[in-house]
Backbone as CSV, one residue per row, in Angstrom:
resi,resn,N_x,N_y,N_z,CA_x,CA_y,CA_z,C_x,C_y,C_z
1,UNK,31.967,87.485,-32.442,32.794,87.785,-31.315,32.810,86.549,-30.404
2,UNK,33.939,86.128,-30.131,34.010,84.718,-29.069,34.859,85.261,-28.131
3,UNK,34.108,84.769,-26.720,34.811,85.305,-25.412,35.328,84.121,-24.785
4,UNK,36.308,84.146,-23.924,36.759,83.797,-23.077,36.583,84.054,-21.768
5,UNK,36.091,83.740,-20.277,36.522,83.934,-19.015,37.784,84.416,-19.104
6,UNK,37.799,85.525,-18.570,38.790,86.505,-18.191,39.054,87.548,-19.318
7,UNK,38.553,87.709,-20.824,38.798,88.872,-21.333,37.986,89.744,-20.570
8,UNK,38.697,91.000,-21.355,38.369,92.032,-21.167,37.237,92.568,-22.200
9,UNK,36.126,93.515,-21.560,35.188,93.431,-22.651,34.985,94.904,-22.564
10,UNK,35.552,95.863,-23.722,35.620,96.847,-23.727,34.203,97.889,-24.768
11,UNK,33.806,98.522,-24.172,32.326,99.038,-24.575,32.884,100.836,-24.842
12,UNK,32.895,101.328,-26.041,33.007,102.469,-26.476,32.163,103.173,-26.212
13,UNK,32.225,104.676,-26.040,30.838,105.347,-25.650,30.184,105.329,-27.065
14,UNK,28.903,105.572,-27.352,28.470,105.872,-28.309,27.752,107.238,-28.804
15,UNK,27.716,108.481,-27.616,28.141,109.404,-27.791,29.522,110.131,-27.974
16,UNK,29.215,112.068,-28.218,30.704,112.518,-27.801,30.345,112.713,-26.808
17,UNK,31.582,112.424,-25.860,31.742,112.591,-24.457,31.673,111.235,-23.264
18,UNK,31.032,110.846,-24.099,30.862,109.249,-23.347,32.238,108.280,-23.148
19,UNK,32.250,107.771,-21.642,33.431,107.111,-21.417,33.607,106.155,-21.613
20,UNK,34.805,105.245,-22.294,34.394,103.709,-22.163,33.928,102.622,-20.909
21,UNK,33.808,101.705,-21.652,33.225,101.518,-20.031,34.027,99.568,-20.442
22,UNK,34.577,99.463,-19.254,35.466,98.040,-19.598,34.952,96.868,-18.326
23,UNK,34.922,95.910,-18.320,34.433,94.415,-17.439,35.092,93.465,-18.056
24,UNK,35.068,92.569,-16.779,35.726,90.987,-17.343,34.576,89.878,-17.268
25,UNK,34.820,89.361,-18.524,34.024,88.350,-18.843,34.748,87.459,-17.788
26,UNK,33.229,87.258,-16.780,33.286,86.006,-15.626,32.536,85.140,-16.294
27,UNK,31.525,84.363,-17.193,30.904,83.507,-17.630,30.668,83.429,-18.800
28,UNK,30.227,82.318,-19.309,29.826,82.077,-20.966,28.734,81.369,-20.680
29,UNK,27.321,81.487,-20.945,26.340,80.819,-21.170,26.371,79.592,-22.200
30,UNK,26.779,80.158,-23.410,27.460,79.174,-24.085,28.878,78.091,-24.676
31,UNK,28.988,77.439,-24.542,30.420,76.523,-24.205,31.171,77.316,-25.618
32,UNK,30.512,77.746,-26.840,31.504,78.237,-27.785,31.530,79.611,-28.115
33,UNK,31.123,80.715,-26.731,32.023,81.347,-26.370,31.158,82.784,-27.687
34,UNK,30.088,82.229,-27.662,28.997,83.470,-28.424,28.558,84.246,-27.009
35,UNK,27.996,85.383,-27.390,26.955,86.372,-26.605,25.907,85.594,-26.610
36,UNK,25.456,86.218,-25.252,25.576,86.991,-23.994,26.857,86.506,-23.422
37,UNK,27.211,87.224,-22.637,28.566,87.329,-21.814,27.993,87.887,-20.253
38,UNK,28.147,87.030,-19.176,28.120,87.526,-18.020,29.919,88.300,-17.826
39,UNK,29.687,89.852,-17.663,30.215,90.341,-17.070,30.187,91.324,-15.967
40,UNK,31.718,91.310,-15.343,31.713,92.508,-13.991,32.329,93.582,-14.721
41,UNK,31.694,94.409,-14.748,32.181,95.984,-14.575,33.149,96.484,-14.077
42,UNK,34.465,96.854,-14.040,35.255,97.841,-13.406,35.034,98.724,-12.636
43,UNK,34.204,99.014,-12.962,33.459,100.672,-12.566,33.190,100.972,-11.381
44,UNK,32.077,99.731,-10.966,30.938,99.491,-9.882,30.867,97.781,-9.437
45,UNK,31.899,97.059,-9.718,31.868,95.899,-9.637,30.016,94.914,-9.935
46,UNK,29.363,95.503,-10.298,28.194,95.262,-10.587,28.298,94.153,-12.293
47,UNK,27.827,92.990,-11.935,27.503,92.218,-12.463,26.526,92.082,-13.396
48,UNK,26.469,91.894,-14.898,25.611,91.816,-16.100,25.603,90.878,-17.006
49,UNK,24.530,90.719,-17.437,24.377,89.789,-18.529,24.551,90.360,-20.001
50,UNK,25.363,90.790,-21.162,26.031,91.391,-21.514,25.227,90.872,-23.333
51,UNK,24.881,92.068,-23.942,24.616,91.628,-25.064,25.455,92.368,-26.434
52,UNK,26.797,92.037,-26.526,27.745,93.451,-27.382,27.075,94.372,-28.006
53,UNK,27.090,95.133,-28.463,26.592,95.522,-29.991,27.946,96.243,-30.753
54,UNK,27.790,96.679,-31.855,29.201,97.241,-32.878,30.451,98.048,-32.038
55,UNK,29.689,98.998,-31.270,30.610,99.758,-30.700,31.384,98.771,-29.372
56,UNK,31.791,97.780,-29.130,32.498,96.406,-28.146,33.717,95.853,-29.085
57,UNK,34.282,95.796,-27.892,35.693,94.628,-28.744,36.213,93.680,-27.139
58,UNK,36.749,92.817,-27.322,37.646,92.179,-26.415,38.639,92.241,-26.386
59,UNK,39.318,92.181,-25.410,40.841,91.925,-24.803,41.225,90.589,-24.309
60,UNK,42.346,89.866,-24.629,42.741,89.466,-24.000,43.458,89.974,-22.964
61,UNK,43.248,88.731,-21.257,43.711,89.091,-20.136,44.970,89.659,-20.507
62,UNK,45.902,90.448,-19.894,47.263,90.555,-19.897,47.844,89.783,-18.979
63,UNK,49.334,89.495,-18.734,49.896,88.660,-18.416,50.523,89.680,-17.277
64,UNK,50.436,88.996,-15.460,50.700,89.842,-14.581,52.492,90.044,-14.692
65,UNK,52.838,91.375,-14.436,53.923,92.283,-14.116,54.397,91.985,-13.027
């Protein structure tokens, strides 16, 4: 998985019932864009150091409307 500043980093629940939970990758520790991923949360604007696992995918930003 290679991130970019500014995707979107979308986290599936991994129960039933569980909500996704989505943040934007604000940082890359590493210049080629491997995990960890500093991201912000949507949620709670709360800031993390981000380690994917299977149930994650990225987005690219969308383009503003």
């Amino acid at each position: 998985m290679i991130a970019h500043v500014g995707d979107r980093l979308v986290l599936k629940g991994i129960h039933v019932g569980d909500p996704h939970r989505v943040g934007i990758v604000t940082a890359l520790p590493h210049s080629d864009g491997t995990p960890p991923y500093e991201v912000r949360w949507l949620d709670n604007d709360h800031t993390a150091l981000v380690f994917p696992g299977p149930e994650a995918h990225l987005e690219a930003p969308t383009a503003a409307r």
